[in-house]
C-alpha positions in Angstrom: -39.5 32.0 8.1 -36.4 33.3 5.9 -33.2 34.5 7.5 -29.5 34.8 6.7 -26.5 36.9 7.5 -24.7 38.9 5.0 -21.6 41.5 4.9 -22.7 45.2 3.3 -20.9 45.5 0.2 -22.5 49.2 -0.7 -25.1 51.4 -2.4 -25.8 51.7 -6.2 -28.8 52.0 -8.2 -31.3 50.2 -10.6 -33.0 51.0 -13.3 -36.8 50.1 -14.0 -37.8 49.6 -17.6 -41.3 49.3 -16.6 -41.9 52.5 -14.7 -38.7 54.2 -16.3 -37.7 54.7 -12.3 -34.3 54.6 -10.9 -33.9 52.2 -7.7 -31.6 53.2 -5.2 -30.7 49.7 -4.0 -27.9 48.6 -0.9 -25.7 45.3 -2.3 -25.2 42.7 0.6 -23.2 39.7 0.3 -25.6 36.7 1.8 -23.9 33.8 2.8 -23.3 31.1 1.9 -24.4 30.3 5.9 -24.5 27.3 7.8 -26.3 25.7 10.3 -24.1 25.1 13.5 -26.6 24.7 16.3 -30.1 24.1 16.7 -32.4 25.2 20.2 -35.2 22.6 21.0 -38.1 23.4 23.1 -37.2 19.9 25.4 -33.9 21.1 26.3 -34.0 25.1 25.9 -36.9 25.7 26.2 -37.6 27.7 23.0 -37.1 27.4 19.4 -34.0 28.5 17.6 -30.9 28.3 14.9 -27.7 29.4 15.7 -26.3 29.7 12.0 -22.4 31.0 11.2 -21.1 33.3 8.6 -17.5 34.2 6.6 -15.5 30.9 6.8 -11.8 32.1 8.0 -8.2 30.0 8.8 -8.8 30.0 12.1 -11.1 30.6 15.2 -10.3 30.4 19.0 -10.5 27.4 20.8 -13.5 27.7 22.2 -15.2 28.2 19.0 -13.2 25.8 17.9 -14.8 22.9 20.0 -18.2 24.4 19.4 -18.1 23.9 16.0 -16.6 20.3 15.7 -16.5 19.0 12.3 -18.1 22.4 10.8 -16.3 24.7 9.0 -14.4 27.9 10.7 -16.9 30.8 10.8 -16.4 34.2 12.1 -19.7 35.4 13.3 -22.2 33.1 14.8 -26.0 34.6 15.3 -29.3 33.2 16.7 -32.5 33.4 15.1 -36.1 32.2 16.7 -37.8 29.6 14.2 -41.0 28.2 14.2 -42.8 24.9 14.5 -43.3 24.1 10.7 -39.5 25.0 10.3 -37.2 21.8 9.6 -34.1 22.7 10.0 -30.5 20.4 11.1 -27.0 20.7 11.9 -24.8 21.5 8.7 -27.6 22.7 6.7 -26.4 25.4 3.9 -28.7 28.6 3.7 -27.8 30.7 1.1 -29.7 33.6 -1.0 -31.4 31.5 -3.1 -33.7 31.3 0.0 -35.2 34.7 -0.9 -37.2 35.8 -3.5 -37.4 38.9 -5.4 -40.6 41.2 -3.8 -39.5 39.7 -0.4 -40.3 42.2 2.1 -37.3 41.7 5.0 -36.1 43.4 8.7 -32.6 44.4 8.3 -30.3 44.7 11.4 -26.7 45.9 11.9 -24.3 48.3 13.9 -24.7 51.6 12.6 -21.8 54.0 12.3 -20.0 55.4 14.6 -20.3 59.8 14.8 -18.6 60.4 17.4 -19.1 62.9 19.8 -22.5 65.0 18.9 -24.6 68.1 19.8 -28.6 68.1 20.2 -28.9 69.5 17.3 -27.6 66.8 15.1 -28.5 63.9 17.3 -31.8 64.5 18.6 -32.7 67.7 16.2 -33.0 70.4 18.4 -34.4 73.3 16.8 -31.6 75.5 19.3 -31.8 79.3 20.5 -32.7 82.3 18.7 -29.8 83.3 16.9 -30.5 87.4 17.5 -31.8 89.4 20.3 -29.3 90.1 22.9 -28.2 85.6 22.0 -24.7 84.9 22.0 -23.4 81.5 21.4 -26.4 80.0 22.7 -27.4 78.8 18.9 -27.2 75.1 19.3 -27.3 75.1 23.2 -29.0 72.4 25.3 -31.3 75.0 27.0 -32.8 74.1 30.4 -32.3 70.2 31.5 -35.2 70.5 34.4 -36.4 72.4 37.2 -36.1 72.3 40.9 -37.1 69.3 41.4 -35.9 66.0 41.7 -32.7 67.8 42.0 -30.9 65.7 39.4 -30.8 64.6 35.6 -33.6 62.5 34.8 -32.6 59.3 33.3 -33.0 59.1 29.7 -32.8 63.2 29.3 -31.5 64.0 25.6 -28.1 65.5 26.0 -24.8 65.5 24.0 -22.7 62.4 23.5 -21.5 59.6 21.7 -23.9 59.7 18.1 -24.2 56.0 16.1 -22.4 52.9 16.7 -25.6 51.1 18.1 -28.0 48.2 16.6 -30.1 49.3 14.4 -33.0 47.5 12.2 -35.1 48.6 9.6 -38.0 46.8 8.7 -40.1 46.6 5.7 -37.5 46.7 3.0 -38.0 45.0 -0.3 -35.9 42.4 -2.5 -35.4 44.0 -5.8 -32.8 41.6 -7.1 -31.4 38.0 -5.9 -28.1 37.2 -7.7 -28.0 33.1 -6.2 -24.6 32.4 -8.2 -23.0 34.9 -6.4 -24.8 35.2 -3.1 -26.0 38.7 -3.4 -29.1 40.3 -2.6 -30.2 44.0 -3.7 -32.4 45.5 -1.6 -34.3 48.5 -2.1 -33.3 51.5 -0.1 -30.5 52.0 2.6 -29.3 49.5 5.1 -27.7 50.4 8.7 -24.0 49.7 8.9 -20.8 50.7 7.5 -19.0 48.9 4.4 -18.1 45.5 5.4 -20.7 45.4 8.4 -22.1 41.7 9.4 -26.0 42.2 8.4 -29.2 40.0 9.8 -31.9 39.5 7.3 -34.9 38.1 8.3 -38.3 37.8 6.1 -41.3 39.6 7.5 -44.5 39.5 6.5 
């Protein structure tokens, strides 16, 4: 069980010798993380490590008691571990823990759209654009019939687009820089430039 969390740095691309193949690849800054909590199954009930990322000046004060005599870190996630998984308080993580052909989940707040149509968020093919049509191209068309005499919930409408988690599984490790804490992984990743990223092996 690998995981870590990283900041998205951006997209580039690779070049394969081998195949003579370009890579597109997404850059992500991963860790240097540390361990600041860890779930037990006598007294939570289930197993788990809270680890922290991005060590700042300063935290609030709650934070601040919770992570006594551990460094200042911005974000704080959970991740479920297993039984064979040794892990403490304090312990560094860092992308060293990966491997290069790692397959890996990736999860992070994508961005934001704004306001959208059908058509560009759920794809909607829209109305005929001739034949007696008038700007009724990328209309909704009917939401229901008679009956129950109100929007169903979950109906695909118009509205905000984006700006939700989002994970992608399946991605591979093309390249793991350890000196500088970066990982390239093939393909896009969810998230905005600078978005806090959760990377967690899969098999």
């Amino acid at each position: 069980m690998k995981f870590i969390l990283g900041k998205k740095l951006g997209m580039t691309q690779m070049f394969n010798a081998a195949d003579k193949k370009v890579i597109p690849v997404t850059l992500v800054e991963a860790g240097p993380c540390w361990a600041t909590q860890i779930r037990s199954l006598d007294k939570d009930g289930y197993l788990a490590a809270q680890i922290g990322f991005e060590e700042v000046k300063k935290i609030n004060k709650p934070k601040t008691g919770h992570l006594k005599n551990l460094k200042n870190l911005r974000y704080l996630r959970e991740f479920r571990l297993t039984a064979e998984t040794e892990m403490k308080k304090g312990d560094e993580i860092s992308a060293a823990l990966f491997e290069e052909g790692d397959k890996v989940k990736v999860a992070a707040v994508s961005k934001g759209k704004g306001f959208a149509g059908v058509v560009k968020r759920h794809g909607f093919a829209g109305g005929p654009a001739s034949h007696g049509n008038k700007d009724r191209l990328r209309a909704p068309g009917s939401i229901g019939c008679g009956f129950p005499e109100r929007v169903w919930k979950g109906r695909r409408m118009a509205g905000l687009m984006g700006n939700e988690r989002t994970s992608v599984r399946g991605l591979k490790i093309v390249k793991v820089d350890a000196e500088n804490n970066i990982l390239a992984i093939k393909g896009a990743v969810p998230g905005k430039i600078g978005a806090l990223v959760e990377i967690v092996s899969v098999k």
